[in-house]
C-alpha positions in Angstrom: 0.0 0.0 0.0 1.7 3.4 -1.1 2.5 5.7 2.1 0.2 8.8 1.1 2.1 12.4 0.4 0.9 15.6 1.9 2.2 18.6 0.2 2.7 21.7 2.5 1.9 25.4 1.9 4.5 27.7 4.4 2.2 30.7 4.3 1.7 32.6 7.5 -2.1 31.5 9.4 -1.6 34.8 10.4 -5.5 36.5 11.1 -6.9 32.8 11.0 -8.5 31.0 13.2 -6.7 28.1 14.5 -8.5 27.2 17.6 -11.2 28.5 20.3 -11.8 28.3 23.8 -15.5 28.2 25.2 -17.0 27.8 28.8 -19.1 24.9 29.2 -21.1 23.8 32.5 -17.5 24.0 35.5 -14.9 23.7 32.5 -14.2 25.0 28.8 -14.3 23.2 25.4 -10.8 23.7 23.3 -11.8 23.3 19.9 -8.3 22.7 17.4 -8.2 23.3 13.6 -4.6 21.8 13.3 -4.3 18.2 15.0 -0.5 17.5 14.0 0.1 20.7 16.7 -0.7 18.0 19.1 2.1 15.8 17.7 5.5 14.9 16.7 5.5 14.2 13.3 8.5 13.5 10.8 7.8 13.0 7.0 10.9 12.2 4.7 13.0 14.1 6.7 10.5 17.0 7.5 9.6 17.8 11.1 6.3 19.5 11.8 4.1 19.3 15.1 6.1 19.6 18.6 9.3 18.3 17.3 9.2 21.4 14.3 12.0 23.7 15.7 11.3 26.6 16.5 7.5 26.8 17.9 5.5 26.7 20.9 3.5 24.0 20.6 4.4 21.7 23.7 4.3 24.6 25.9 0.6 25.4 24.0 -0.4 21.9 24.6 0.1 21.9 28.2 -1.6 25.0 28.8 -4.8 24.1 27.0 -5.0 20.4 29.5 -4.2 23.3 32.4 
């Protein structure tokens, strides 16, 4: 079975929406656009998700189980 490709665009999401917070009930709903911010990914030698250099996105991670 061939290993599918994904083909990445590097402009800025800038003024986008990537995610929301609400209050629901005692706690909040976090509602993600992105899911691979939530991993480590590595693609033919391409890093994106937590293990991309350079970003926030462990740090984000924590703060939205918080």
């Amino acid at each position: 079975m061939p290993v599918p490709t994904f083909e990445t665009d590097d402009r800025s999401a800038a003024g986008h929406c990537q995610g929301l917070a609400l209050r629901h009930g005692k706690g909040r709903v976090v509602v993600l656009a992105e899911a691979a911010m939530l991993s480590a990914q590595e693609e033919k030698g391409h890093k994106f998700g937590m293990n991309a250099p350079g970003n926030d996105n462990r740090q984000f991670t924590l703060n939205v189980v918080r």
